[in-house]
Each structure stands twice: as structure tokens, then as C-alpha cells.
C-alpha positions in Angstrom: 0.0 0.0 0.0 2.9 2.6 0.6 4.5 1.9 -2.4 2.0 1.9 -4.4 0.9 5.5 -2.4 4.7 6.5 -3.2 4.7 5.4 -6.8 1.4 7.7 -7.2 2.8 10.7 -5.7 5.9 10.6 -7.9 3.9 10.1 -11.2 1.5 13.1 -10.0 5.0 15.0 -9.3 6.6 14.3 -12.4 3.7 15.2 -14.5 3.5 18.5 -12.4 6.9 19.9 -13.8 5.3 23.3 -15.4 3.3 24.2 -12.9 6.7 24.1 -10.5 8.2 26.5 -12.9 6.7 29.4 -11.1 4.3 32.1 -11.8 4.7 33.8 -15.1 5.4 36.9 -13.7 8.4 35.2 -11.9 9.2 33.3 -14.5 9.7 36.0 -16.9 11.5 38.5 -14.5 14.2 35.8 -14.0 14.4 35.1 -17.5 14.5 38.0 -19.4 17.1 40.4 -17.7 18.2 41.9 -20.5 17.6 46.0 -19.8 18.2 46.9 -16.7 14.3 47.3 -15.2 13.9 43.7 -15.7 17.7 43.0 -13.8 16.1 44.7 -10.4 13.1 42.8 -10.8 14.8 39.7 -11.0 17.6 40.6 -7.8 13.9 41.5 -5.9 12.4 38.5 -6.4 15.7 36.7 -5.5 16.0 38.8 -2.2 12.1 38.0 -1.4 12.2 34.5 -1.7 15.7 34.7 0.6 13.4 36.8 3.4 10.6 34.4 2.8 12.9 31.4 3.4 14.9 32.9 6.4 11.7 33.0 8.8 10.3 30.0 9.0 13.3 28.5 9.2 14.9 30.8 12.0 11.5 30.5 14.0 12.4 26.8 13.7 15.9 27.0 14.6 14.8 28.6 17.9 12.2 26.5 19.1 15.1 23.3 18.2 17.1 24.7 20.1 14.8 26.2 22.9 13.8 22.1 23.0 17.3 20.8 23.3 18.6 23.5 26.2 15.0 22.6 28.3 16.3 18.7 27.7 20.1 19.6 29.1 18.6 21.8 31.6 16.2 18.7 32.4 18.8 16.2 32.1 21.6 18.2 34.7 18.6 18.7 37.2 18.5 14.5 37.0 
């Protein structure tokens, strides 16, 4: 049953690849950076998706490590 489930999700995945592409708006700022209105679009979209990515995953770093200092705390206290 979970291969099958597995092999199901990768066909749907593969046959997906266009829609992963992006929007067409951020598809064509990152691809046609020729003039230089088109190279700032492109370096803000790059810088958004960094922000975008950075705080999720630093909210996540702190509660990993908020976890793992309770846990040393909890484990000296033993």
C-alpha cells in the first residue's frame, strides 16, 4: 500500500513539472534580464524568496534549540 501510495505521488509529481516552474510573472522577471528594469526585478524576487525562506526557518531553529537546552537543563537537574 505505501508503495503503491509512493509510486502515485511521484507520477502526480513528475507530471506536475510546469506548474513548479513558477508564476509567469516570476518566471519572466528571471528570465528576461536583458535592460536593466527587468535585472532589479529579477535581484527583488531573489532577495524576497531569501526573506521568505529565512523566517520560517529561523523560527524553527529557535524552538530546536529552545527544546534541546530545556532537555540539558532537564537532564543536569536528573
Amino acid at each position: 500500500m505505501i508503495r503503491r501510495l509512493f509510486y502515485l505521488t511521484s507520477v502526480f509529481l513528475m507530471t506536475q513539472g510546469a506548474s513548479l516552474l513558477g508564476c509567469p510573472g516570476c518566471r519572466d522577471a528571471t528570465t528576461q534580464s536583458v535592460d536593466n528594469k527587468m535585472a532589479d526585478v529579477q535581484s527583488g524576487f531573489s532577495w524576497s524568496v531569501l526573506f521568505l525562506m529565512a523566517m520560517p526557518l529561523s523560527l524553527i531553529s529557535a524552538f530546536v534549540l529552545w527544546v534541546v537546552k530545556l532537555e540539558k537543563e532537564r537532564n543536569i537537574s536528573e
